[in-house]
C-alpha positions in Angstrom: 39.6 26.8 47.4 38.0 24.4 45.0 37.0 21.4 46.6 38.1 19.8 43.6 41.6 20.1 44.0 42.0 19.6 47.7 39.6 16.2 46.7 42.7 14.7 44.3 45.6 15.5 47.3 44.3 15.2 50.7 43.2 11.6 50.0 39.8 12.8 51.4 38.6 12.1 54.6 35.8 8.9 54.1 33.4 6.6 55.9 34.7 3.8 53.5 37.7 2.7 52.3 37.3 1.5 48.8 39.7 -0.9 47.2 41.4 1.8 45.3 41.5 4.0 48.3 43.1 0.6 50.3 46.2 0.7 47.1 47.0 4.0 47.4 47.3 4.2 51.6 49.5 0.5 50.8 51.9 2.9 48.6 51.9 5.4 51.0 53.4 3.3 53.8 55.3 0.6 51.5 59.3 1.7 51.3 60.1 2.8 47.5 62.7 3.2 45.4 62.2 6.6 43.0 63.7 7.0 40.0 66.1 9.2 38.4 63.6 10.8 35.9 61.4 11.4 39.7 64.6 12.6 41.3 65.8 14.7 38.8 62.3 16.3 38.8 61.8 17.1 42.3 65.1 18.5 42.3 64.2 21.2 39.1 61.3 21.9 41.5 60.8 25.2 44.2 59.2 23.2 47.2 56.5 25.4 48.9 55.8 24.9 52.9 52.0 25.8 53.6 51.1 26.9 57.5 47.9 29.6 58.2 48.5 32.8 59.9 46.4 31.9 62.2 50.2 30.2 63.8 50.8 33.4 64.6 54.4 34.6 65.9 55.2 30.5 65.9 55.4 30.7 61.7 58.8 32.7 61.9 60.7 30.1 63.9 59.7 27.3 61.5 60.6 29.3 58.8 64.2 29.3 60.2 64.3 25.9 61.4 62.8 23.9 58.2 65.1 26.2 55.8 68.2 25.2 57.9 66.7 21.4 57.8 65.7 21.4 53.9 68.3 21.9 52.0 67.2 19.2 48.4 65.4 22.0 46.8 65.0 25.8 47.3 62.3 26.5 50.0 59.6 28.9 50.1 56.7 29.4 52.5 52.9 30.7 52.0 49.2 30.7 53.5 46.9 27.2 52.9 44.6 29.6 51.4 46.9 30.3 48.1 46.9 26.3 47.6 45.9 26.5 44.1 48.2 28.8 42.8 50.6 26.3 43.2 48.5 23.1 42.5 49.1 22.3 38.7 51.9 24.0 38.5 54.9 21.2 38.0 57.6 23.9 38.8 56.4 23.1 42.3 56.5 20.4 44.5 54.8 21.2 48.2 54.9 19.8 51.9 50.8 19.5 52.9 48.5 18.1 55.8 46.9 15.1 54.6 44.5 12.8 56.3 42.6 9.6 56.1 39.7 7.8 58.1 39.4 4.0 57.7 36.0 2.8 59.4 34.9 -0.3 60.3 31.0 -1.6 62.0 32.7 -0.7 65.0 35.8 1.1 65.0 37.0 4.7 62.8 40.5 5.4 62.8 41.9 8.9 61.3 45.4 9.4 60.6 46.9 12.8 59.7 50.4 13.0 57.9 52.6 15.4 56.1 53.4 14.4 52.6 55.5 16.0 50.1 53.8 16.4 46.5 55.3 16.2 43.0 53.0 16.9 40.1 52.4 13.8 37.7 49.9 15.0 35.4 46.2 16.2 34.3 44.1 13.1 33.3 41.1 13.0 30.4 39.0 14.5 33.2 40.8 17.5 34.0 42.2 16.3 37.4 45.2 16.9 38.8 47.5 14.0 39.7 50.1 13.9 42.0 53.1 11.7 43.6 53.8 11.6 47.3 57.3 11.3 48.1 57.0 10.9 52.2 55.1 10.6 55.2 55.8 12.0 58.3 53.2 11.2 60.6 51.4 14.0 62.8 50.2 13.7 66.7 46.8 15.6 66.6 45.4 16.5 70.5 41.9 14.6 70.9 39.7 17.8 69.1 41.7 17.8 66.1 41.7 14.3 65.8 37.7 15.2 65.5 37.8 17.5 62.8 37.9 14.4 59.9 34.3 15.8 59.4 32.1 17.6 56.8 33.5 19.3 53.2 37.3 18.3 52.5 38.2 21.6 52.1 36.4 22.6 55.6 38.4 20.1 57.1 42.1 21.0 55.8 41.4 24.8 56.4 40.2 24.0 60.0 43.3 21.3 60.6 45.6 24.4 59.3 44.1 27.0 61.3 42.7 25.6 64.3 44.6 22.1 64.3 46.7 21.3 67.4 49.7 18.6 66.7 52.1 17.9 69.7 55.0 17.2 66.9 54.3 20.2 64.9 56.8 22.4 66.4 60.5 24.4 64.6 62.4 21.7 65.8 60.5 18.0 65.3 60.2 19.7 61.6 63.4 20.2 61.1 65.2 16.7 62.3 61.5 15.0 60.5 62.5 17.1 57.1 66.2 16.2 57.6 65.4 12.7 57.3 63.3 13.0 54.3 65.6 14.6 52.6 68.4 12.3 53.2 66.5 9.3 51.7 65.9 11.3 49.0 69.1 12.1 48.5 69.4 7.8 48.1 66.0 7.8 45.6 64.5 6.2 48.5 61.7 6.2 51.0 61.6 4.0 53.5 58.8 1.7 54.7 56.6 4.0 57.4 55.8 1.3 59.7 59.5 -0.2 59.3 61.4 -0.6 62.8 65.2 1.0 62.9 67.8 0.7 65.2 71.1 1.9 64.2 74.6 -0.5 64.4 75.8 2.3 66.4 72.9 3.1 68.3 74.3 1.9 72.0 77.5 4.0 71.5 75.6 6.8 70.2 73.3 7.1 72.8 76.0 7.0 76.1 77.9 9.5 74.4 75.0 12.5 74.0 72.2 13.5 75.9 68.4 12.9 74.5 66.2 15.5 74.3 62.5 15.2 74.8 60.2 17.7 73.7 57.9 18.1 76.8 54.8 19.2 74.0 54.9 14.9 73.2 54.6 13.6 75.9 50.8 13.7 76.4 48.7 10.5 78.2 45.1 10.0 76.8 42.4 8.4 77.8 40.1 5.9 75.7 36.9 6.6 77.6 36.7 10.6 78.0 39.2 11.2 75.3 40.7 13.7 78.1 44.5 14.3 77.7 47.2 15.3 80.3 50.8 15.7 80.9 53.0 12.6 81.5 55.1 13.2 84.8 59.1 13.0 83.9 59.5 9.7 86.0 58.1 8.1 82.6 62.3 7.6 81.5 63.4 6.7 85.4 64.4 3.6 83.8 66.1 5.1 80.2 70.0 4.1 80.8 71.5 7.0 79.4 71.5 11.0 79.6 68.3 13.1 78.7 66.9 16.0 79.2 63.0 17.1 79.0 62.7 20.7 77.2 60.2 23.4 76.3 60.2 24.0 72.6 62.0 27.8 73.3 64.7 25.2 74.8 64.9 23.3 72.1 65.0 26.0 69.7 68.4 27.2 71.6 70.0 24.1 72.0 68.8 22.8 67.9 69.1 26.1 66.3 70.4 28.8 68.0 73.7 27.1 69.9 73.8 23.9 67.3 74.6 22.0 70.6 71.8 19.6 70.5 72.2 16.5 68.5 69.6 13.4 69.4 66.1 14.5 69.4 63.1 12.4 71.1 59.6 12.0 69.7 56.7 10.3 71.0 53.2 10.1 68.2 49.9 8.2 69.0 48.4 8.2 65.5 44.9 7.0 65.9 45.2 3.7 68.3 48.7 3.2 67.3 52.4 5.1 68.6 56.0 5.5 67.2 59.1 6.4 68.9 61.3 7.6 67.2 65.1 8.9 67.8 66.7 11.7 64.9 70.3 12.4 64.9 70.5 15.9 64.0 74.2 15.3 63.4 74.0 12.5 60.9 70.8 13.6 59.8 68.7 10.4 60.2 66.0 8.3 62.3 68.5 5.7 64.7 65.8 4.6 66.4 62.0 4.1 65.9 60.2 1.4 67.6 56.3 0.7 65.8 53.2 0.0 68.3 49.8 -0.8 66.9 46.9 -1.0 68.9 48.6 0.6 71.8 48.4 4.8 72.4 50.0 5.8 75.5 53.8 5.9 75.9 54.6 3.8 78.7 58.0 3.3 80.6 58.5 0.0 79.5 58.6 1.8 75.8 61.6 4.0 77.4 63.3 1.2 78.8 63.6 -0.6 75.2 65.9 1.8 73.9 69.4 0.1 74.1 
């Protein structure tokens, strides 16, 4: 792939924010309204999913769970590595890894993020310019947090091939593409940081039991940057029915049954953490609770949700 290309959409992985770079990761995160003319174009548009084969057998129960969840624009899927044939084209918008490293003297901190892509325009230079129309944050174990290193294109093949995300799994893609969609459907993307709690969320939440994939719920350590399972006694104090599950579990209960409706997830982007709550039913985030500077889940976090 040209490192060209992947340059202009993967807001490239850099030692120094610059104050341009500083705008564009405000507009990623600030809430938006889109308009019509955006709307209407996104909806003329075939909107391409890119994995690697390299995700093997798991690539065929994504492929039913994010066509069931995405339902704004037709879906196809296809390999990172045919990118390009899809870059310039603006019959094609596309969901895509994206990253970005902001350093300090002291500190470096690497977020990676889906983000839906509509084509803009070529400028006087030839390059290609794009809108993004979401983020969806992604939980990276401590070795793929690492890979924000050497040629852009390096990076995004490696992230696609030999990346490891805890929240990138048939399920957490469907309820996360869900709720893109449905603020699209309103012209709208919310702020990413923004706290929700549903009016209804108390009612909701006595009536049907949580799920929690077991693959988020990791504990990591600052010093060795060693990672480990958090034992289930983590929601001892959560008031209300739930349910830890394998992602084959959740797959049957989501997918296969439909019986599953409220869906847990846990991120640690960088050194900060979201919780969030989907309602598969309604088709939306109900809860989501925003922690910076703080990248373990804790059982005080569990015990907030009321």
């Amino acid at each position: 792939m040209q490192k060209r290309i992947f340059a202009l959409y993967l807001a490239i992985l850099c030692s120094l924010t610059t104050m341009a770079q500083y705008a564009d990761i405000q507009a990623a995160i600030q809430s938006k309204k889109f308009s019509n003319e955006m709307m209407d174009q996104l909806k003329a548009t075939t909107t391409v999913f890119f994995y690697s084969k390299q995700q093997g057998s798991e690539i065929d129960s994504i492929k039913q769970a994010v066509t069931d969840g995405w339902k704004l624009t037709p879906l196809i899927f296809d390999d990172i590595n045919r990118f390009e044939k899809y870059a310039s084209n603006p019959k094609y918008s596309y969901f895509i890894i994206e990253g970005i490293t902001k350093q300090s003297n002291y500190t470096s901190n690497t977020h990676y993020y889906i983000n839906l892509r509509l084509f803009k325009e070529v400028n006087r230079k030839g390059n290609i310019l794009t809108t993004g129309l979401c983020r969806i944050e992604l939980y990276p174990n401590t070795q793929t947090l690492n890979m924000n290193s050497g040629k852009t294109d390096e990076v995004i093949g490696n992230l696609y091939s030999k990346g490891i995300f805890y929240n990138w799994s048939p399920i957490l893609l469907k309820a996360q593409l869900e709720a893109v969609a449905a603020n699209l459907e309103k012209s709208f993307k919310p702020g990413h940081y923004e706290e929700v709690k549903d009016k209804d969320l108390t009612s909701i939440l006595s009536t049907d039991t949580l799920y929690v994939p077991q693959s988020v719920l990791m504990s990591f350590n600052a010093f060795s940057g060693k990672e480990k399972e958090k034992h289930e006694e983590l929601f001892g104090k959560y008031r209300y029915q739930y349910r830890i599950c394998s992602e084959s579990e959740l797959f049957d209960l989501f997918q296969t049954s439909k019986k599953g409706r409220l869906l847990f997830e846990y991120v640690k982007s960088s050194t900060d953490k979201l919780i969030t709550i989907y309602d598969l039913q309604q088709k939306k985030i109900i809860y989501r609770n925003y922690v910076p500077l703080s990248y373990n889940i804790k059982s005080k976090d569990i015990e907030d949700i009321k």
